[in-house]
PDB file of the backbone (N, CA, C, O) and the ligand in Angstrom, with CONECT records:
HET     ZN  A 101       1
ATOM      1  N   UNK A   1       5.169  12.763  -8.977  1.00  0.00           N
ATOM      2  CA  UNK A   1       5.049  12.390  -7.560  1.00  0.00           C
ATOM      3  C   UNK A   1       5.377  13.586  -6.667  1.00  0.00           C
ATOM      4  O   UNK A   1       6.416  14.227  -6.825  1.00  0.00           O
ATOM      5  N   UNK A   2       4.442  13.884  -5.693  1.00  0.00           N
ATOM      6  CA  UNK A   2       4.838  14.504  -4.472  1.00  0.00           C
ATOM      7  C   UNK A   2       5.655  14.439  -3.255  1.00  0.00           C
ATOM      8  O   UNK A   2       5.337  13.590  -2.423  1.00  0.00           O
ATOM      9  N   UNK A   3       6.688  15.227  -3.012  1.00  0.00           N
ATOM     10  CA  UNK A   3       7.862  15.000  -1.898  1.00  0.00           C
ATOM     11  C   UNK A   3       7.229  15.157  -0.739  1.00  0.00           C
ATOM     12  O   UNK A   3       6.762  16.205  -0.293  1.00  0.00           O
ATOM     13  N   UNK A   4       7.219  13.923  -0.181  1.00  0.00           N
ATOM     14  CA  UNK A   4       6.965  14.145   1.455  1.00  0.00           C
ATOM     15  C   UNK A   4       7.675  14.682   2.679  1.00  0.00           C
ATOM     16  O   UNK A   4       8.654  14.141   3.194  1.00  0.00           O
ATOM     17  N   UNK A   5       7.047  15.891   3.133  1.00  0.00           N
ATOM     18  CA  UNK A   5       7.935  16.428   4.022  1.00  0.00           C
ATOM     19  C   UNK A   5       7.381  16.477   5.110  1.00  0.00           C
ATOM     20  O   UNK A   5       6.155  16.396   5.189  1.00  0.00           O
ATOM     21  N   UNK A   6       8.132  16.614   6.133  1.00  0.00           N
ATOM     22  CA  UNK A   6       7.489  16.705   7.864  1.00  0.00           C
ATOM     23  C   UNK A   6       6.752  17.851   7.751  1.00  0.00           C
ATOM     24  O   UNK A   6       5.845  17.955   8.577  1.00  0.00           O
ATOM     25  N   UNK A   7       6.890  18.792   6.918  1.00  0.00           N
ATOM     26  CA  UNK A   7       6.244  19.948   6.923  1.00  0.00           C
ATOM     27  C   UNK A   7       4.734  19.904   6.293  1.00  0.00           C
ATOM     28  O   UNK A   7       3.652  20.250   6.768  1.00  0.00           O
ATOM     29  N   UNK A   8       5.037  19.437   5.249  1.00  0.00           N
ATOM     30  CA  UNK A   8       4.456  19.057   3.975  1.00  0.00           C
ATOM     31  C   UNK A   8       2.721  18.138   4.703  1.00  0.00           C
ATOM     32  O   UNK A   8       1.600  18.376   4.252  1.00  0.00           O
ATOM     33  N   UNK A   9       2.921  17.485   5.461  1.00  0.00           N
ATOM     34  CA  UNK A   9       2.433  16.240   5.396  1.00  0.00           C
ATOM     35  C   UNK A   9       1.754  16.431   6.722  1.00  0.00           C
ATOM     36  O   UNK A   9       1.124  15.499   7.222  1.00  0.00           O
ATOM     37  N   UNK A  10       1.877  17.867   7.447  1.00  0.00           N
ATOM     38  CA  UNK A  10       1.298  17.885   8.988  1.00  0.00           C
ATOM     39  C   UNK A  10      -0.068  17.652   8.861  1.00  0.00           C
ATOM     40  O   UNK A  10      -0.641  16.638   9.260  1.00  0.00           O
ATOM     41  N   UNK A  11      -0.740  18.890   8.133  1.00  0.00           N
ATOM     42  CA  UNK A  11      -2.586  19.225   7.793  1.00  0.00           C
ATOM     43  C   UNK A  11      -2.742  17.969   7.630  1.00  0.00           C
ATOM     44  O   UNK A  11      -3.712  17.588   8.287  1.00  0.00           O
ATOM     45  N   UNK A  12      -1.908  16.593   6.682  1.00  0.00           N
ATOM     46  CA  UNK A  12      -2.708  15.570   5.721  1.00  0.00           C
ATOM     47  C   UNK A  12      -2.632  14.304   6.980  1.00  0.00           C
ATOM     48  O   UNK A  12      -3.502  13.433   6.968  1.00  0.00           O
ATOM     49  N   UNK A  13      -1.662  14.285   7.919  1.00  0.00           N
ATOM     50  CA  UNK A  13      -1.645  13.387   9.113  1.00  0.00           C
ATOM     51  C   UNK A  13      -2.495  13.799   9.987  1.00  0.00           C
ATOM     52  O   UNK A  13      -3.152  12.790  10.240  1.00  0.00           O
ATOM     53  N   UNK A  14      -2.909  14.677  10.630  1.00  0.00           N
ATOM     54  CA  UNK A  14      -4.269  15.220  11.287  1.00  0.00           C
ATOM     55  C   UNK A  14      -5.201  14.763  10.427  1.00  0.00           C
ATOM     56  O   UNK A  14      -5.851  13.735  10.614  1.00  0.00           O
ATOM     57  N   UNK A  15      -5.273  15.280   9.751  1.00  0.00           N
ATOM     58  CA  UNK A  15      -7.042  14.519   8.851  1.00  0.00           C
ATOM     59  C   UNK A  15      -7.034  13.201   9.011  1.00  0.00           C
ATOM     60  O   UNK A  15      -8.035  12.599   9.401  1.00  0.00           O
ATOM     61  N   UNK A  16      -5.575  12.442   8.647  1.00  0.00           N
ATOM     62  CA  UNK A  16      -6.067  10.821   8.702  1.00  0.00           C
ATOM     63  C   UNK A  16      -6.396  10.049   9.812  1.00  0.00           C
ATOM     64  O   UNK A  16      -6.936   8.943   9.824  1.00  0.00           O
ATOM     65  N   UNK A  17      -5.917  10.921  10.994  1.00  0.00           N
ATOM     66  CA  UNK A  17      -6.219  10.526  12.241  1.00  0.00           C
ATOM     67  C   UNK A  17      -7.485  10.627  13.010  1.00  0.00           C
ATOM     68  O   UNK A  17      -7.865  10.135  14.073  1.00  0.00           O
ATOM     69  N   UNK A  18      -8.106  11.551  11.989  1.00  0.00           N
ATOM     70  CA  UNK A  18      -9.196  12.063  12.340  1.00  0.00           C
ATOM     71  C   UNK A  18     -10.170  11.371  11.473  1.00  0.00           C
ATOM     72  O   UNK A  18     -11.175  11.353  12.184  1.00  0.00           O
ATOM     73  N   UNK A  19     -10.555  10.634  10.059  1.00  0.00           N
ATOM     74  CA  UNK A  19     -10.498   9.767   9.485  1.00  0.00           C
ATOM     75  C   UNK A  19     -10.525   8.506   9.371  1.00  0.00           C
ATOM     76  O   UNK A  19     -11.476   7.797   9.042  1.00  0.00           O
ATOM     77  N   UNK A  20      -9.007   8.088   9.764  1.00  0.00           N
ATOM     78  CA  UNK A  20      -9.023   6.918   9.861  1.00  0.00           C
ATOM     79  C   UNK A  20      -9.207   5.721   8.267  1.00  0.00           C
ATOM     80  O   UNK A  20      -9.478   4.521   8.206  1.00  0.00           O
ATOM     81  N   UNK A  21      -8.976   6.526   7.417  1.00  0.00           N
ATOM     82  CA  UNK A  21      -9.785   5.545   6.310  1.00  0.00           C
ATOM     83  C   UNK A  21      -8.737   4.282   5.698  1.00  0.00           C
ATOM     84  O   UNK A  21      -7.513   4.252   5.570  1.00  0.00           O
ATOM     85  N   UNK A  22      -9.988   3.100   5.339  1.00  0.00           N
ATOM     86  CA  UNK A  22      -8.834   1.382   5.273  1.00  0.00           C
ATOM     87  C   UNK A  22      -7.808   1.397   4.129  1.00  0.00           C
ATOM     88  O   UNK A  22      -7.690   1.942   3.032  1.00  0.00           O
ATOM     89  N   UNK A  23      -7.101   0.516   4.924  1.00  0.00           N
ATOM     90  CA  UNK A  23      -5.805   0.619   3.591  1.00  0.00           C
ATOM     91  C   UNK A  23      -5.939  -1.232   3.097  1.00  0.00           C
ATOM     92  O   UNK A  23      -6.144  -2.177   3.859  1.00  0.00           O
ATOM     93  N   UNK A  24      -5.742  -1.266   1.606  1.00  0.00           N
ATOM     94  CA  UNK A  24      -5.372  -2.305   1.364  1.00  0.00           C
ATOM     95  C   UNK A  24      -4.225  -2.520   0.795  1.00  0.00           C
ATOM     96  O   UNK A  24      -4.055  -2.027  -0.320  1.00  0.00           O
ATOM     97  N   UNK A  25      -3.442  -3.094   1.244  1.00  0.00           N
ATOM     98  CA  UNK A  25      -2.029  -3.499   0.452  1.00  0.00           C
ATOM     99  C   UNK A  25      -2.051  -4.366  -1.257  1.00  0.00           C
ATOM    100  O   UNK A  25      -2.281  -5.568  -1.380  1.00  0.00           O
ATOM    101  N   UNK A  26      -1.841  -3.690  -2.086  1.00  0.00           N
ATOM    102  CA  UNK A  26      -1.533  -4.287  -3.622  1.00  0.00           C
ATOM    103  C   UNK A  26      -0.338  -5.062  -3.844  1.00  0.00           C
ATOM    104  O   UNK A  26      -0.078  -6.220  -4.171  1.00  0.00           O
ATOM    105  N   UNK A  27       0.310  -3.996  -3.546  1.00  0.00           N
ATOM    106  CA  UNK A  27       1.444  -4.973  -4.037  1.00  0.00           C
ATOM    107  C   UNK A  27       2.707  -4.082  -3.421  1.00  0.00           C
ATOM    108  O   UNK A  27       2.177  -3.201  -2.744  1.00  0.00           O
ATOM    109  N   UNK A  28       4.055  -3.947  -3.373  1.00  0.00           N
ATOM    110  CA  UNK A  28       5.517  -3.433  -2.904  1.00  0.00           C
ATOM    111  C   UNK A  28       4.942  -2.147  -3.225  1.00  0.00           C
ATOM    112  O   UNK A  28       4.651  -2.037  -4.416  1.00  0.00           O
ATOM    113  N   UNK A  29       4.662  -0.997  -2.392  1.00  0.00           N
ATOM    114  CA  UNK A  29       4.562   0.380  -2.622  1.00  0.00           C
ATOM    115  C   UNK A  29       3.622   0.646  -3.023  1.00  0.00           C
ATOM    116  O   UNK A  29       3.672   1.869  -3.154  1.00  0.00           O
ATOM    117  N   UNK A  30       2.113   0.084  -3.544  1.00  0.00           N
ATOM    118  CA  UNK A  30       1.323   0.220  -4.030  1.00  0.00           C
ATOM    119  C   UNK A  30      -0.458   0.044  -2.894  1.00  0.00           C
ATOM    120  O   UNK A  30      -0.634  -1.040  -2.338  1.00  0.00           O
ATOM    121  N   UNK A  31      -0.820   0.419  -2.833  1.00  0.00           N
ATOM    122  CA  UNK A  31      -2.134   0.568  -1.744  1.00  0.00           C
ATOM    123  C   UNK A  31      -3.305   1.107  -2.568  1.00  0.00           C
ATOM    124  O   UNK A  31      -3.132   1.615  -3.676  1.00  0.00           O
ATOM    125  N   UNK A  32      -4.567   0.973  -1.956  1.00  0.00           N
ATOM    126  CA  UNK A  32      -5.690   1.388  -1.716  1.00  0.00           C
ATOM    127  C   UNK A  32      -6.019   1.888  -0.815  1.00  0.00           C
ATOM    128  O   UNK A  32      -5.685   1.544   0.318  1.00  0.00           O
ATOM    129  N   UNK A  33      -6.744   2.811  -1.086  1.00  0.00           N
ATOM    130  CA  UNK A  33      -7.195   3.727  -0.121  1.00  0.00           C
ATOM    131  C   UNK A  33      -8.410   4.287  -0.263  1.00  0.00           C
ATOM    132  O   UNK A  33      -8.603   5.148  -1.122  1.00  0.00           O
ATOM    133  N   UNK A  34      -9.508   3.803   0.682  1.00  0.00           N
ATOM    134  CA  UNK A  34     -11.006   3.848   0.770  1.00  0.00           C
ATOM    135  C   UNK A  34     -11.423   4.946   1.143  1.00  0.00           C
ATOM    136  O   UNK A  34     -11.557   4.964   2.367  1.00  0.00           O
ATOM    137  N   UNK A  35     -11.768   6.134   0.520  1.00  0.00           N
ATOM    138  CA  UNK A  35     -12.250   7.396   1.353  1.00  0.00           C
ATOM    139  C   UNK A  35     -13.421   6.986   2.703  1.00  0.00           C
ATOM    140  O   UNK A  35     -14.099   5.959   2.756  1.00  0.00           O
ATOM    141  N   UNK A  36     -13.407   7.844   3.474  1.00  0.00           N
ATOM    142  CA  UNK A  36     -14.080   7.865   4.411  1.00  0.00           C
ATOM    143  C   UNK A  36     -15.617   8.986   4.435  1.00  0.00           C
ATOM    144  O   UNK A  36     -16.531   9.261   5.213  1.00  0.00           O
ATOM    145  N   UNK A  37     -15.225   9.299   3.259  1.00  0.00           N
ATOM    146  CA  UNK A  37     -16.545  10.658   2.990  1.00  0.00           C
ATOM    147  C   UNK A  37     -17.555   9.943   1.936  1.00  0.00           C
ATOM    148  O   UNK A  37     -18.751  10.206   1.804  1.00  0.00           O
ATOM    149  N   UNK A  38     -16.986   9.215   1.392  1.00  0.00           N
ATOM    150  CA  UNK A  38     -17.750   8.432  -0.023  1.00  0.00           C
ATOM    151  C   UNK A  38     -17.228   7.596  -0.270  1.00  0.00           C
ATOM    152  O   UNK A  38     -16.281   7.243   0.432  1.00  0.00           O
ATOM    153  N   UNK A  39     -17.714   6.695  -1.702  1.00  0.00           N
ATOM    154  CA  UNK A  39     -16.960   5.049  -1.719  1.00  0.00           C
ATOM    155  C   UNK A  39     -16.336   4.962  -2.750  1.00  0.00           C
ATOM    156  O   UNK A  39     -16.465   4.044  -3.561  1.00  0.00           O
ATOM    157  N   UNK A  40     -15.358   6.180  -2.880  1.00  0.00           N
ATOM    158  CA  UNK A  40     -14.873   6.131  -3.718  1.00  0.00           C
ATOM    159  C   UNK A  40     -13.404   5.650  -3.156  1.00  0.00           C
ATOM    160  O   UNK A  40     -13.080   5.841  -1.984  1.00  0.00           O
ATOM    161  N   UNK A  41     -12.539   4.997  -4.129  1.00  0.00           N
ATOM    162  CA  UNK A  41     -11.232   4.641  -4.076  1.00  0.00           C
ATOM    163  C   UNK A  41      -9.955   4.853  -4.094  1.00  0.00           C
ATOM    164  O   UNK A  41      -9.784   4.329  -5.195  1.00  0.00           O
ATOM    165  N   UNK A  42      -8.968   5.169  -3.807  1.00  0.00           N
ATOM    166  CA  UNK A  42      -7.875   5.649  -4.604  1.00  0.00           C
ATOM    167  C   UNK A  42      -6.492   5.152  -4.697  1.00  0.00           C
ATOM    168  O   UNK A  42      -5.752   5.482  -3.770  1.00  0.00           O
ATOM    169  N   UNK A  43      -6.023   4.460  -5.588  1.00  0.00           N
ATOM    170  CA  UNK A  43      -4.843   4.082  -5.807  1.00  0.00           C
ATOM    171  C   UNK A  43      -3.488   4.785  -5.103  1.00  0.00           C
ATOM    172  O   UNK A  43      -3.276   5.949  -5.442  1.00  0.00           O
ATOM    173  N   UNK A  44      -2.720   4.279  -4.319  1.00  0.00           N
ATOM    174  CA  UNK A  44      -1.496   5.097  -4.235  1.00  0.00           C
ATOM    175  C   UNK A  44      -0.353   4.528  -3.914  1.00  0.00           C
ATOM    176  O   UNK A  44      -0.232   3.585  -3.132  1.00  0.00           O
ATOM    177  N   UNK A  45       1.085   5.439  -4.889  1.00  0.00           N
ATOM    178  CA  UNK A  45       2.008   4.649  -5.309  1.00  0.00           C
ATOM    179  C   UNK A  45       3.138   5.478  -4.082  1.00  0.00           C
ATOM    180  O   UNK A  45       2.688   6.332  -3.318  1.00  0.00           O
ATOM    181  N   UNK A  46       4.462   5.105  -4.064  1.00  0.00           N
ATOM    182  CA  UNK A  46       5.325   5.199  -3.554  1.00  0.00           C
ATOM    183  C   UNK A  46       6.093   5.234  -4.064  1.00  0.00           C
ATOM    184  O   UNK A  46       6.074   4.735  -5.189  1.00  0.00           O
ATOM    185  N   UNK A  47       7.519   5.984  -3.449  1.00  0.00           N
ATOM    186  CA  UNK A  47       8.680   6.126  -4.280  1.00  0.00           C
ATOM    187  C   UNK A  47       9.808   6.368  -3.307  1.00  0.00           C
ATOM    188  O   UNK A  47       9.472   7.156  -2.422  1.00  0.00           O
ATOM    189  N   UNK A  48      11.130   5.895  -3.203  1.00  0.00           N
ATOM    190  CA  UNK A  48      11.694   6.493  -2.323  1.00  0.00           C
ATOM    191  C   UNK A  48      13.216   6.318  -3.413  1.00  0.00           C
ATOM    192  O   UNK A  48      13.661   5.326  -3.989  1.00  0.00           O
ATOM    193  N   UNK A  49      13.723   7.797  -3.355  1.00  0.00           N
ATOM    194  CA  UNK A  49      14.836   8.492  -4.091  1.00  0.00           C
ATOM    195  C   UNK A  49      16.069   8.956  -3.080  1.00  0.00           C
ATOM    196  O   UNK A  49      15.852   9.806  -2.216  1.00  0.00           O
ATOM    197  N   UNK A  50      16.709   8.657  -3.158  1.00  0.00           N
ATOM    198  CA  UNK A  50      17.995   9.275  -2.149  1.00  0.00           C
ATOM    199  C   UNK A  50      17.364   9.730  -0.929  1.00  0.00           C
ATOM    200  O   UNK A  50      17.273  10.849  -0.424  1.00  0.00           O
ATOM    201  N   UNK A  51      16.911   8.478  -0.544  1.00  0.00           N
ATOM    202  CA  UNK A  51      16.356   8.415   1.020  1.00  0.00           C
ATOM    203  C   UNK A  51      15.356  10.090   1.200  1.00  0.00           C
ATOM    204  O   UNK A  51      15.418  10.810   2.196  1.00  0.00           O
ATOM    205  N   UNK A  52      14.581  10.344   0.061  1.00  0.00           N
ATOM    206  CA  UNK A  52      13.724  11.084  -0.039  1.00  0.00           C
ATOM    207  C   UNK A  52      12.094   9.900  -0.045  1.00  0.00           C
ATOM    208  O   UNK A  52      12.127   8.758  -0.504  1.00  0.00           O
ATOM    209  N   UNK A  53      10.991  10.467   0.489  1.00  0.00           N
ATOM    210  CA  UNK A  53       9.874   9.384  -0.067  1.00  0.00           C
ATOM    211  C   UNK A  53       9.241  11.238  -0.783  1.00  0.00           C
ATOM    212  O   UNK A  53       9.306  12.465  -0.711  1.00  0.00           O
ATOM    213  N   UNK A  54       8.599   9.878  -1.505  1.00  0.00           N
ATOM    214  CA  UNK A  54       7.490  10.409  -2.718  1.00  0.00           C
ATOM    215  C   UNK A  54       6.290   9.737  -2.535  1.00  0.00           C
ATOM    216  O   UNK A  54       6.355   8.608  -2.047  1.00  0.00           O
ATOM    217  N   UNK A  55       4.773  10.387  -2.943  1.00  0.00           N
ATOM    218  CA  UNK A  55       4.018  10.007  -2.968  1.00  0.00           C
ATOM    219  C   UNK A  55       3.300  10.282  -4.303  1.00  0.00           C
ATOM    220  O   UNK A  55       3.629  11.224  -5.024  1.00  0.00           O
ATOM    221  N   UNK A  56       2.225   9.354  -4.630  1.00  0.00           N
ATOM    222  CA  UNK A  56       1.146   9.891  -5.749  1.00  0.00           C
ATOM    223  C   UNK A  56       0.018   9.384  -5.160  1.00  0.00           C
ATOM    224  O   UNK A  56       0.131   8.325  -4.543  1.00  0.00           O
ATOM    225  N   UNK A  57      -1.512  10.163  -5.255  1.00  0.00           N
ATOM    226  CA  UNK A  57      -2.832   9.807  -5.319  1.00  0.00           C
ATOM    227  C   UNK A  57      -3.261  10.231  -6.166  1.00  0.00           C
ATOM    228  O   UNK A  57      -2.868  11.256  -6.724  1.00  0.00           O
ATOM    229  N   UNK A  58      -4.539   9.286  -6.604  1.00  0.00           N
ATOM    230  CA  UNK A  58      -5.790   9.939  -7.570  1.00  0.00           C
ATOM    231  C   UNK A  58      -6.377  11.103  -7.690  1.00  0.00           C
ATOM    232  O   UNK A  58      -6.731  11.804  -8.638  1.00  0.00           O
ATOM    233  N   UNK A  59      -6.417  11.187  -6.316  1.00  0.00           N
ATOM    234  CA  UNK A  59      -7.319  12.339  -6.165  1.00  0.00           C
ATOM    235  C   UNK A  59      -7.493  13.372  -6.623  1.00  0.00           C
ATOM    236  O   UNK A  59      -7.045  13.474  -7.765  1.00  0.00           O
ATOM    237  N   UNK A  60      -8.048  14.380  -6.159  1.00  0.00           N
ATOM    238  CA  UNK A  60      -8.109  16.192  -6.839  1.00  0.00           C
ATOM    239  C   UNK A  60      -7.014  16.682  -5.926  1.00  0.00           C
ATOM    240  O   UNK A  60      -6.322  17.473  -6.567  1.00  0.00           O
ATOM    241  N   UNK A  61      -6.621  16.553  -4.831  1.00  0.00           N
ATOM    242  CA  UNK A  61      -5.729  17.244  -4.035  1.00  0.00           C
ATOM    243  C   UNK A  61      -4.033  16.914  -4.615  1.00  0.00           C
ATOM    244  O   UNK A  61      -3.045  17.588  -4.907  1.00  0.00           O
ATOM    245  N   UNK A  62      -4.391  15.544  -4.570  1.00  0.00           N
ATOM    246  CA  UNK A  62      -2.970  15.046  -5.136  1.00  0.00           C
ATOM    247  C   UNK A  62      -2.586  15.802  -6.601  1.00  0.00           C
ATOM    248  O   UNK A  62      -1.557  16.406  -6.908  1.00  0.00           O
ATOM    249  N   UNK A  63      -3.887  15.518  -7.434  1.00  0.00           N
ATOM    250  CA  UNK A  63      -3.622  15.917  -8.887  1.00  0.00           C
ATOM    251  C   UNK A  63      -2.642  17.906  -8.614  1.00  0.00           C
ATOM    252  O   UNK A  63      -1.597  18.214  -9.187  1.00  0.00           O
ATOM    253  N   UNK A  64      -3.203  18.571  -7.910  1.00  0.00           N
ATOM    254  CA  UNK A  64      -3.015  19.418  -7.503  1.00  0.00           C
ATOM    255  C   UNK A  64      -1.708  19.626  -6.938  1.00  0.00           C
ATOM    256  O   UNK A  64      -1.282  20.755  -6.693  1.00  0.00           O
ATOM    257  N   UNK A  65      -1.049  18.551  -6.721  1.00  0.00           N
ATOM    258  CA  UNK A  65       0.521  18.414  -5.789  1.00  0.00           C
ATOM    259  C   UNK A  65       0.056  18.893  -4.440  1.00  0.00           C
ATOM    260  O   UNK A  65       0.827  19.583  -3.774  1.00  0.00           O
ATOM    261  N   UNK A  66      -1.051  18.612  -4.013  1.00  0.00           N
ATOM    262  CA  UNK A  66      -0.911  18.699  -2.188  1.00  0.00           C
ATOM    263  C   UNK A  66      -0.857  17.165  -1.659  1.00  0.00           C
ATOM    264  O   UNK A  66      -1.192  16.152  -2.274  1.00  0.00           O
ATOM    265  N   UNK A  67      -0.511  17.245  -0.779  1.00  0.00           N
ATOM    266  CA  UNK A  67      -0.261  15.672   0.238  1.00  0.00           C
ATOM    267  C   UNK A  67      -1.744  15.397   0.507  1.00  0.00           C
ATOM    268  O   UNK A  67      -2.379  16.408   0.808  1.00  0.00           O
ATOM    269  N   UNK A  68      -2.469  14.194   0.464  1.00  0.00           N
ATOM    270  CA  UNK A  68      -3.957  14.101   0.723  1.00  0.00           C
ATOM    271  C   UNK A  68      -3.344  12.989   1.821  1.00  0.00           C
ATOM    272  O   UNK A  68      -2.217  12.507   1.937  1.00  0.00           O
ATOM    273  N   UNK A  69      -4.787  12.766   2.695  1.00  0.00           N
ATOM    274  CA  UNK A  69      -4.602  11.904   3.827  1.00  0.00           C
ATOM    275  C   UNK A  69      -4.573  10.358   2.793  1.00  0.00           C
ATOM    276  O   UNK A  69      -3.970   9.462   3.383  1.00  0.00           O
ATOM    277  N   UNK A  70      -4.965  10.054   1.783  1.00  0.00           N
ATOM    278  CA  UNK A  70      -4.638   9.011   1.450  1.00  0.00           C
ATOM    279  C   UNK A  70      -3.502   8.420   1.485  1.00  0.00           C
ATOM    280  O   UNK A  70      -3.089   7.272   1.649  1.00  0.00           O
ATOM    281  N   UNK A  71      -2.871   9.949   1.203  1.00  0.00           N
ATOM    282  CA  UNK A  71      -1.008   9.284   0.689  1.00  0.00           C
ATOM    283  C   UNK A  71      -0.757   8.856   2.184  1.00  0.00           C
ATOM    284  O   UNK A  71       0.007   7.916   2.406  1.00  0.00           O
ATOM    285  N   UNK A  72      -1.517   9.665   3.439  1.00  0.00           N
ATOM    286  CA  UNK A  72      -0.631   9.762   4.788  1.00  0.00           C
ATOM    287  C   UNK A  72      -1.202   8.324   5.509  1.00  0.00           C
ATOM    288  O   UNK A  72      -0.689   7.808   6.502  1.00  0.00           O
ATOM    289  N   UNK A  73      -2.337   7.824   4.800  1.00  0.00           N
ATOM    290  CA  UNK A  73      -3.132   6.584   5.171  1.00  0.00           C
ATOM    291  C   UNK A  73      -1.945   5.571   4.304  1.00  0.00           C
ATOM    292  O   UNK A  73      -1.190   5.162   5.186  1.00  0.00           O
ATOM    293  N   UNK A  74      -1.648   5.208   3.423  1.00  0.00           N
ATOM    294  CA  UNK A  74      -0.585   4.413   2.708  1.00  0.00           C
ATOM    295  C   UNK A  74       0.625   4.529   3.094  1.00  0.00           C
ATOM    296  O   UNK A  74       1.329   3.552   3.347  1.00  0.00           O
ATOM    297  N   UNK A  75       0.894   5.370   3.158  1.00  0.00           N
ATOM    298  CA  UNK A  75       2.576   5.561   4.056  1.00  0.00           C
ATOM    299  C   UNK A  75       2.544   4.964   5.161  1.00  0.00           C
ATOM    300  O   UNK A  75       3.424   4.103   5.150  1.00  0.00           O
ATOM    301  N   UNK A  76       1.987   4.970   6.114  1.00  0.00           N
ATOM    302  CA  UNK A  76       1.775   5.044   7.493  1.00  0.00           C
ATOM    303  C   UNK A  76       1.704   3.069   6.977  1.00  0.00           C
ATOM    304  O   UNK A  76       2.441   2.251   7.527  1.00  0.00           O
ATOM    305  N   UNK A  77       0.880   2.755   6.084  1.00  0.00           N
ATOM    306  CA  UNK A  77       0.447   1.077   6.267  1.00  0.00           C
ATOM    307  C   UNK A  77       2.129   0.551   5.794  1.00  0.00           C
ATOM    308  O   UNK A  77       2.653  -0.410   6.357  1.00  0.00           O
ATOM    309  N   UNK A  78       2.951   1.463   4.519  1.00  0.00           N
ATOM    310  CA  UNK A  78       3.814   1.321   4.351  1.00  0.00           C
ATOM    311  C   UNK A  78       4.900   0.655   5.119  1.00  0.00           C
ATOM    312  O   UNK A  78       5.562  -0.371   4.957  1.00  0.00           O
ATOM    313  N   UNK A  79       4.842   1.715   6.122  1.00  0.00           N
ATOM    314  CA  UNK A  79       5.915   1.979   6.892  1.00  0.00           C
ATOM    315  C   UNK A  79       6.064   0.405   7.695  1.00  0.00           C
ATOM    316  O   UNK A  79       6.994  -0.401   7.670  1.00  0.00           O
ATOM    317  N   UNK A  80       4.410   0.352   8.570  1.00  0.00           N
ATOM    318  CA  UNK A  80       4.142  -0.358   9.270  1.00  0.00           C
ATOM    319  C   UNK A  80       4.397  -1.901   8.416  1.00  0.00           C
ATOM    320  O   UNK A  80       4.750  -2.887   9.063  1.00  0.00           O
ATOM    321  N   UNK A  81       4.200  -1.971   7.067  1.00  0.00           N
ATOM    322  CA  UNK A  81       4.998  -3.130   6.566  1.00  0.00           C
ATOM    323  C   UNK A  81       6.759  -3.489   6.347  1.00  0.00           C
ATOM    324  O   UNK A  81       7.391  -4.525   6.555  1.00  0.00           O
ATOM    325  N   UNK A  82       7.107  -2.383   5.933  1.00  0.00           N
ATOM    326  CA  UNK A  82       8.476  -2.602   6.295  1.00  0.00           C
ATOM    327  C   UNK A  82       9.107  -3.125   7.485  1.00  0.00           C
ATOM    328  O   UNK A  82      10.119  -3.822   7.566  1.00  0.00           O
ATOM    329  N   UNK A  83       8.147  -2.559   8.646  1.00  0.00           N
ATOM    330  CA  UNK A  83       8.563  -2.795   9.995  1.00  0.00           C
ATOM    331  C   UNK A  83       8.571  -4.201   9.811  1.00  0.00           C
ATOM    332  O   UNK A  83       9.755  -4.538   9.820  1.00  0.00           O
ATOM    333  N   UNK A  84       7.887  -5.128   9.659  1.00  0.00           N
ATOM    334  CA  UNK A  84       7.376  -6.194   9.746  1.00  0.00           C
ATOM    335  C   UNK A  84       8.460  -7.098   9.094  1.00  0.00           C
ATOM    336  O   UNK A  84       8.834  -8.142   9.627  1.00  0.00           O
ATOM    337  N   UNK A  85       8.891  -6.687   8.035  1.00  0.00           N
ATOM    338  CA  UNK A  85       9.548  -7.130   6.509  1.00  0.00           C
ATOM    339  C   UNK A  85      11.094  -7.360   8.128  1.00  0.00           C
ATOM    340  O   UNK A  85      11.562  -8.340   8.708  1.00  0.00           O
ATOM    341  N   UNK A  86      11.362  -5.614   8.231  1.00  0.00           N
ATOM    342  CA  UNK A  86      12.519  -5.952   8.931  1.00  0.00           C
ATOM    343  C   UNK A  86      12.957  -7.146  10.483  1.00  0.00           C
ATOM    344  O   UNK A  86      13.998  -7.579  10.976  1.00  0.00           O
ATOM    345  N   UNK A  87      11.463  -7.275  10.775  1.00  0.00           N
ATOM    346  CA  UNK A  87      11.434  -8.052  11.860  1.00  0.00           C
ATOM    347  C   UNK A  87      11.276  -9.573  11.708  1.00  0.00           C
ATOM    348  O   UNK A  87      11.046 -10.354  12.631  1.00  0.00           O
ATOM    349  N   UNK A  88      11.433  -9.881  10.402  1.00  0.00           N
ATOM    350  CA  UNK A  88      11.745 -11.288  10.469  1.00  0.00           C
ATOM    351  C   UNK A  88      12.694 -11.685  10.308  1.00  0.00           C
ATOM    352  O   UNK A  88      12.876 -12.900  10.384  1.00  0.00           O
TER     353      UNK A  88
HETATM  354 ZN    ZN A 101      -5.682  11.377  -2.242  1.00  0.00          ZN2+
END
């Protein structure tokens, strides 16, 4: 898994914004993620370690250990579920 950093993760949050591509929720930490260039898919997992997050994607970028906008498309739906989790 890849460590997400504010640093780390700038280039891959610009692209997704720019992007935009759908997220589906699987299951606790787990998503889909629909490219926006082709129809292809990509699984992505989550991890959070001593209040560190981690990411993994399918992809070639991920395989590579770079942050892809997928991970930044799943985090982001992440997040926005926790919010939710905490607001009831
Ligand atoms: Zn990816």
């Amino acid at each position: 898994m890849i460590k997400l950093t504010t640093e780390n993760t700038v280039k891959a949050v610009a692209k997704c914004k720019q992007l935009k591509p759908r997220v589906k929720f699987i299951k606790d930490r787990l998503f889909v993620v629909y490219s926006s260039n082709n129809s292809n898919v990509y699984h992505v997992r989550f991890d959070v370690q001593n209040d560190e997050k981690f990411g993994q994607c399918e992809c070639k970028a991920s395989e590579r250990g770079f942050i892809c906008y997928h991970i930044i498309a799943g985090a982001t739906a992440n997040i926005y579920r926790q919010s939710l989790k905490l607001a009831k």
